[in-house]
PyMOL CGO cylinders between C-alpha atoms (Angstrom):
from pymol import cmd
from pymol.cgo import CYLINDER

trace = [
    CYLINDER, -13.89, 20.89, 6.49, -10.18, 19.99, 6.24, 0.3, 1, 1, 1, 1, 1, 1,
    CYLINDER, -10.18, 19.99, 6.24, -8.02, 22.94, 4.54, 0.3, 1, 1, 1, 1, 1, 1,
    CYLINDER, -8.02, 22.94, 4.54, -6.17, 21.09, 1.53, 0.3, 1, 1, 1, 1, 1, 1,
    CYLINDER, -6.17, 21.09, 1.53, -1.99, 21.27, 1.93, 0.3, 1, 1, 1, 1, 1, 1,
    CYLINDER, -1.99, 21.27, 1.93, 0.62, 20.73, -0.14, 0.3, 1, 1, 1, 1, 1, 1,
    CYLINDER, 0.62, 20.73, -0.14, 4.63, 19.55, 1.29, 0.3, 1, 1, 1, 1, 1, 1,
    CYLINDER, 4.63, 19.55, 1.29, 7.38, 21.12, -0.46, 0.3, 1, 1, 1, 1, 1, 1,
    CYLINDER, 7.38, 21.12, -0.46, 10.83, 20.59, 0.80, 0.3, 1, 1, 1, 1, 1, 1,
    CYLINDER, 10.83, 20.59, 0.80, 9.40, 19.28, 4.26, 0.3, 1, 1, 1, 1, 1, 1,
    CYLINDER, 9.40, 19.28, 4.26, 7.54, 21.06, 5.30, 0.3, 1, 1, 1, 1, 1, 1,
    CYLINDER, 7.54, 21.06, 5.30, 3.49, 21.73, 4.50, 0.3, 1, 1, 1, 1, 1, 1,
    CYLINDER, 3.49, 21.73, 4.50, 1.97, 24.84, 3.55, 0.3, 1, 1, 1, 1, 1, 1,
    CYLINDER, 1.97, 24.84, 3.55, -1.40, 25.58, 4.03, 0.3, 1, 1, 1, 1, 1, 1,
    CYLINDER, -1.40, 25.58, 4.03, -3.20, 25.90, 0.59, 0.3, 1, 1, 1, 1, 1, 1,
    CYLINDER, -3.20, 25.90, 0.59, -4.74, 29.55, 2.72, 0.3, 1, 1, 1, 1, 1, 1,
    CYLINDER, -4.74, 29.55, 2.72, -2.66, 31.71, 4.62, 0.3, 1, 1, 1, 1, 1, 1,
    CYLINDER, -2.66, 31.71, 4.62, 0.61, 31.54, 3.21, 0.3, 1, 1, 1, 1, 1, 1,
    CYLINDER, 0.61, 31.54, 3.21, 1.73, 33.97, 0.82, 0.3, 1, 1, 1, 1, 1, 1,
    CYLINDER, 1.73, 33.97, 0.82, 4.21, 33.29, -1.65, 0.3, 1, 1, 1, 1, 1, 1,
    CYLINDER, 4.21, 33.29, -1.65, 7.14, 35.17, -2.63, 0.3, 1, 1, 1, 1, 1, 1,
    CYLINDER, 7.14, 35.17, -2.63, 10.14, 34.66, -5.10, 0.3, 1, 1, 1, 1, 1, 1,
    CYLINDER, 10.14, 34.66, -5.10, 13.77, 36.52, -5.02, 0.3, 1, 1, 1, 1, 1, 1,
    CYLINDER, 13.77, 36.52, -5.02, 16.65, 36.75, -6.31, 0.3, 1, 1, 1, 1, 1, 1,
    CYLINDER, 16.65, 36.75, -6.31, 19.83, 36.88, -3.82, 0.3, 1, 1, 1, 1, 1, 1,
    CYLINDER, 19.83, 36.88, -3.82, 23.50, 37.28, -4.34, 0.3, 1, 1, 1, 1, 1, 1,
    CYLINDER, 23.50, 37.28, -4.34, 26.07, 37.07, -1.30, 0.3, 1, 1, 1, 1, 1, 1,
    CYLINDER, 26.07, 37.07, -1.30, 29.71, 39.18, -0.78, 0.3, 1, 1, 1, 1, 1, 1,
    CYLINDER, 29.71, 39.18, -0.78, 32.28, 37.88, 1.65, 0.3, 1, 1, 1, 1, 1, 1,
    CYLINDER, 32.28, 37.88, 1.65, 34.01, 34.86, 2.24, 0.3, 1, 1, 1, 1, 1, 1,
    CYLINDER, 34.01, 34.86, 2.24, 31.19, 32.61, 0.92, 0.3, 1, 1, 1, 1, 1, 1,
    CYLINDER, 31.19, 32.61, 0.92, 33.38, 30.21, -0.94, 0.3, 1, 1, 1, 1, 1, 1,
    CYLINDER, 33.38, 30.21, -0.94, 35.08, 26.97, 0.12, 0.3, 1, 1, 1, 1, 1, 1,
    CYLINDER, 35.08, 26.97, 0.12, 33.40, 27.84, 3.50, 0.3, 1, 1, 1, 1, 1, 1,
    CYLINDER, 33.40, 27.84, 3.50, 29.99, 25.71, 2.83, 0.3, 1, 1, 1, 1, 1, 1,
    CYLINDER, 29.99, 25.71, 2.83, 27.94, 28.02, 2.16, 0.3, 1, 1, 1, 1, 1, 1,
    CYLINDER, 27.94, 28.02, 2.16, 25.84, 26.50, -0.64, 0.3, 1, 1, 1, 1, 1, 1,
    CYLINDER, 25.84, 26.50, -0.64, 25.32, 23.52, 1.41, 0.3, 1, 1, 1, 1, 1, 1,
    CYLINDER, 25.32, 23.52, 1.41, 23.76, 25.15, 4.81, 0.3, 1, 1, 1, 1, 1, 1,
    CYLINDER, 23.76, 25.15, 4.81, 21.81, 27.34, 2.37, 0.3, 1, 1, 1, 1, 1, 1,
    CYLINDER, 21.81, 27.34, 2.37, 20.15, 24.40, 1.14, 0.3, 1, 1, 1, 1, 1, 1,
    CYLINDER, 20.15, 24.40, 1.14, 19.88, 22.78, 4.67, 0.3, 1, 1, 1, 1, 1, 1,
    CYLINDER, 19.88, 22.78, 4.67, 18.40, 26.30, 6.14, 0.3, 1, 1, 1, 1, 1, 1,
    CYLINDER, 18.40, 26.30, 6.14, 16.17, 26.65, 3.05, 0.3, 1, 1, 1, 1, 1, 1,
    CYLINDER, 16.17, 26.65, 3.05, 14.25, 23.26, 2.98, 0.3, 1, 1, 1, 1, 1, 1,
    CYLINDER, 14.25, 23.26, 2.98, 14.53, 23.45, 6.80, 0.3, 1, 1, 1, 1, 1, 1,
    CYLINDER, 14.53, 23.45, 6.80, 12.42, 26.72, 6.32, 0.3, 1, 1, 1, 1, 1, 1,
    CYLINDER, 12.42, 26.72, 6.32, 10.27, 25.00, 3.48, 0.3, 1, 1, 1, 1, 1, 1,
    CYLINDER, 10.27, 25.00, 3.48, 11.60, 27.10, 0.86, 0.3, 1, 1, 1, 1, 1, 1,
    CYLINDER, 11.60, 27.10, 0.86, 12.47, 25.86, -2.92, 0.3, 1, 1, 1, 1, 1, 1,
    CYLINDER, 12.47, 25.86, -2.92, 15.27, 27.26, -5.46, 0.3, 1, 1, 1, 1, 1, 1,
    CYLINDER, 15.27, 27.26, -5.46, 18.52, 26.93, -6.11, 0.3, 1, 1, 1, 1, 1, 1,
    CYLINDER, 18.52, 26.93, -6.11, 21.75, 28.50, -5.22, 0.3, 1, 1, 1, 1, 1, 1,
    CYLINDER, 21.75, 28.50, -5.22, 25.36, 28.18, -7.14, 0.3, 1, 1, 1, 1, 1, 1,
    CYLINDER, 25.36, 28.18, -7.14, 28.80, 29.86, -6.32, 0.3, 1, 1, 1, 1, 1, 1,
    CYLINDER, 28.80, 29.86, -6.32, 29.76, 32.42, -9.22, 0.3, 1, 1, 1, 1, 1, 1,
    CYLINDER, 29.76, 32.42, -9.22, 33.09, 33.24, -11.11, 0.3, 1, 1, 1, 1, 1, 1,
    CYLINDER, 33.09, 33.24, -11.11, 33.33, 36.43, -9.11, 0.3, 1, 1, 1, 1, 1, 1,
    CYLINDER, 33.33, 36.43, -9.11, 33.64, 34.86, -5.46, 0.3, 1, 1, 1, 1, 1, 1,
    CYLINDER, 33.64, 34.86, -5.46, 29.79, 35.42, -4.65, 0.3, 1, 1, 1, 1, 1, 1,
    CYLINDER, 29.79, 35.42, -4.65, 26.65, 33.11, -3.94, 0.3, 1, 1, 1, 1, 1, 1,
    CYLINDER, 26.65, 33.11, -3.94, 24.22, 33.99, -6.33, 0.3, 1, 1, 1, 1, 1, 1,
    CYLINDER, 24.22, 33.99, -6.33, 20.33, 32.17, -6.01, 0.3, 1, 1, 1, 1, 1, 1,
    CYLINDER, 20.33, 32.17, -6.01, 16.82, 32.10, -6.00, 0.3, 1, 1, 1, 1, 1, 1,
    CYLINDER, 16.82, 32.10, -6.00, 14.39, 31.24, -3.19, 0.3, 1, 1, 1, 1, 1, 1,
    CYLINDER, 14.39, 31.24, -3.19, 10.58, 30.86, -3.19, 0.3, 1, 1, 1, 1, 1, 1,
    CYLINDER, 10.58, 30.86, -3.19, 8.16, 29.85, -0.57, 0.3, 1, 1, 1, 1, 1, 1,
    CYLINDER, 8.16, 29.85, -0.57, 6.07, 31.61, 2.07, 0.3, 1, 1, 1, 1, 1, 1,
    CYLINDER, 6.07, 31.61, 2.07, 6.76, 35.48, 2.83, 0.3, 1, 1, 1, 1, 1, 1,
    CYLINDER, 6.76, 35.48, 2.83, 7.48, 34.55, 6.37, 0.3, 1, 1, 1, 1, 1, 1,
    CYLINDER, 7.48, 34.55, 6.37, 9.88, 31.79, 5.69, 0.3, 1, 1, 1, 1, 1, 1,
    CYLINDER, 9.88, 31.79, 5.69, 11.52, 34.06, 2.84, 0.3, 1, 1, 1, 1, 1, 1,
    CYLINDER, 11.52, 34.06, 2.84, 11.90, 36.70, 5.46, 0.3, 1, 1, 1, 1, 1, 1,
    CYLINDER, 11.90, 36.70, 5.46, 14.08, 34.75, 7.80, 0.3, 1, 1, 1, 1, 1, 1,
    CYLINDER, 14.08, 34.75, 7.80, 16.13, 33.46, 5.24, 0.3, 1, 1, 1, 1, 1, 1,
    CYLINDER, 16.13, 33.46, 5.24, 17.09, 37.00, 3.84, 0.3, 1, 1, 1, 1, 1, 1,
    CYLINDER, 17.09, 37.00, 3.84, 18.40, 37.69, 7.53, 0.3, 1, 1, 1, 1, 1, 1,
    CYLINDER, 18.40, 37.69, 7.53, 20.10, 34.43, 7.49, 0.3, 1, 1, 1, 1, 1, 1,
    CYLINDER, 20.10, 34.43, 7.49, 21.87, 35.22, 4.13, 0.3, 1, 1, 1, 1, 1, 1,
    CYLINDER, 21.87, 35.22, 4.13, 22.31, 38.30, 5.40, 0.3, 1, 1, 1, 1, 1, 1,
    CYLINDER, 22.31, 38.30, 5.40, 23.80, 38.27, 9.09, 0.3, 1, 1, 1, 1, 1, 1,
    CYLINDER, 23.80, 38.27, 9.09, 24.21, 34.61, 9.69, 0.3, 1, 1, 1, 1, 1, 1,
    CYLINDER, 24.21, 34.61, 9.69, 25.77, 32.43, 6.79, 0.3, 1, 1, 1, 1, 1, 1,
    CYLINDER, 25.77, 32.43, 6.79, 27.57, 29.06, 6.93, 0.3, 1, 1, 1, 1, 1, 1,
    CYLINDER, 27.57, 29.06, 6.93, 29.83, 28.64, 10.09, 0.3, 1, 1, 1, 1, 1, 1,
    CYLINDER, 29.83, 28.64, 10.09, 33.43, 29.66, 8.51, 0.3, 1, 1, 1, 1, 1, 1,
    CYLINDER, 33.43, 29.66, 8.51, 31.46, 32.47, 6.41, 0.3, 1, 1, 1, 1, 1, 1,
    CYLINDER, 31.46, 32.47, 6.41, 31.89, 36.22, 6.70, 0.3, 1, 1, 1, 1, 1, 1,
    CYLINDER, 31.89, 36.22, 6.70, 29.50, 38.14, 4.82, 0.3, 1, 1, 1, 1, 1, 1,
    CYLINDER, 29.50, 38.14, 4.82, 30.32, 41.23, 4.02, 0.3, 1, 1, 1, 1, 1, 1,
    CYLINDER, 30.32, 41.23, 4.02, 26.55, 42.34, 2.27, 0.3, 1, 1, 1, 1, 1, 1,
    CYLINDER, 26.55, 42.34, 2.27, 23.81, 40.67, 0.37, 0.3, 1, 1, 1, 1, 1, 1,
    CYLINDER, 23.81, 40.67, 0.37, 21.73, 41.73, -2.29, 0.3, 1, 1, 1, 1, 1, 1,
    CYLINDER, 21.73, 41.73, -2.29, 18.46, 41.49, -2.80, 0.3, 1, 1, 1, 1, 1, 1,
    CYLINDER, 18.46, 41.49, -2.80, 16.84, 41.10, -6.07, 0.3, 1, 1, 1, 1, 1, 1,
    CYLINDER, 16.84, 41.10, -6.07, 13.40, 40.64, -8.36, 0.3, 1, 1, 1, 1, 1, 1,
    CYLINDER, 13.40, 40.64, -8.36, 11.03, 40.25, -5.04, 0.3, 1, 1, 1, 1, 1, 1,
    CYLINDER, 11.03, 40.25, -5.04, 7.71, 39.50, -6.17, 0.3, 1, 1, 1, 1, 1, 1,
    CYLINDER, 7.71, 39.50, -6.17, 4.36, 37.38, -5.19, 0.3, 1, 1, 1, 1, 1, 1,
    CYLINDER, 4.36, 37.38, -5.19, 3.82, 34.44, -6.79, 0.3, 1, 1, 1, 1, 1, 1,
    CYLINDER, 3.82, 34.44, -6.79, 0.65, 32.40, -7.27, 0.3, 1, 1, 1, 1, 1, 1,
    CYLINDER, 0.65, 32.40, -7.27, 3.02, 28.72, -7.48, 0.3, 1, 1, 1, 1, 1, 1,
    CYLINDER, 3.02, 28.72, -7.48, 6.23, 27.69, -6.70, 0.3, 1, 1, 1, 1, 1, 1,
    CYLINDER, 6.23, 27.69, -6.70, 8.33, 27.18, -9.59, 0.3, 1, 1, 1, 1, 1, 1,
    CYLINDER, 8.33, 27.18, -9.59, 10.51, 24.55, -7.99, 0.3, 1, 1, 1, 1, 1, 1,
    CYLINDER, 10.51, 24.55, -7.99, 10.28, 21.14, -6.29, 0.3, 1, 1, 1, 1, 1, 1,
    CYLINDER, 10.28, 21.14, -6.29, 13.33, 21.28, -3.94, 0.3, 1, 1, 1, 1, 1, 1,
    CYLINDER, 13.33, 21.28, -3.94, 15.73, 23.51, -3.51, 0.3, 1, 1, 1, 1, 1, 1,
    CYLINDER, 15.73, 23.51, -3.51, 19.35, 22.45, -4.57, 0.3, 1, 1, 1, 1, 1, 1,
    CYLINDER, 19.35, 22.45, -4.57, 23.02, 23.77, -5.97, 0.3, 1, 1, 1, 1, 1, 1,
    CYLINDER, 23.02, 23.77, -5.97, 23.81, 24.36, -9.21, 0.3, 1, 1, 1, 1, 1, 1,
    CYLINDER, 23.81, 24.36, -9.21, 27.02, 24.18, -10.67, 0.3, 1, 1, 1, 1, 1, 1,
    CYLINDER, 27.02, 24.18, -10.67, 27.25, 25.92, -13.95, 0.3, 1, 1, 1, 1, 1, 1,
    CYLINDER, 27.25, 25.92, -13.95, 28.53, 29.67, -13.65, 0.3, 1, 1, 1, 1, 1, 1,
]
cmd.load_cgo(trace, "trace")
């Protein structure tokens, strides 16, 4: 019997297996004017992940990501360690981690009202 699946953002998650997770993340450093919403959008929907992210009037990245526990997982070190290429990240915060029973989004994308 075929196990039903579902795409978001790319990639397919298995309807059982994958556990879902949501958080809340903000980003210190030099995350501004250095692209750093737009690889966390690339990274995120390359990781199947859905949520949004936005720049803030205090020079941080603040978002939300949902999607598999794994996926969430190697995001958190991205945000944390990695970053956009000109980046330096001083910290991140995590926030509001929780399991979810359905994503909340369709596709994971900036925001621009702060």
């Amino acid at each position: 019997m075929a196990t039903a699946a579902k795409t978001v953002g790319g990639a397919v998650m298995k309807g059982t297996g994958s556990t879902l997770m949501s958080i809340d993340f903000e980003v210190f450093g030099k995350v501004q004017g250095v692209f750093f919403r737009k690889y966390t959008v690339r990274n995120s929907k390359k990781h199947g992940l859905v949520g949004w992210v936005q720049n803030t009037s205090h020079g941080t990245v603040l978002g939300q990501m949902q999607g598999a526990a794994d996926k969430i997982k190697i995001m958190k070190h991205w945000l944390e360690h990695e970053g956009s290429p000109m980046s330096t990240i001083s910290r991140a915060e995590f926030r509001n981690e929780q399991l979810i029973e359905a994503l909340e989004y369709s596709d994971f994308e900036v925001q621009y009202d702060w």
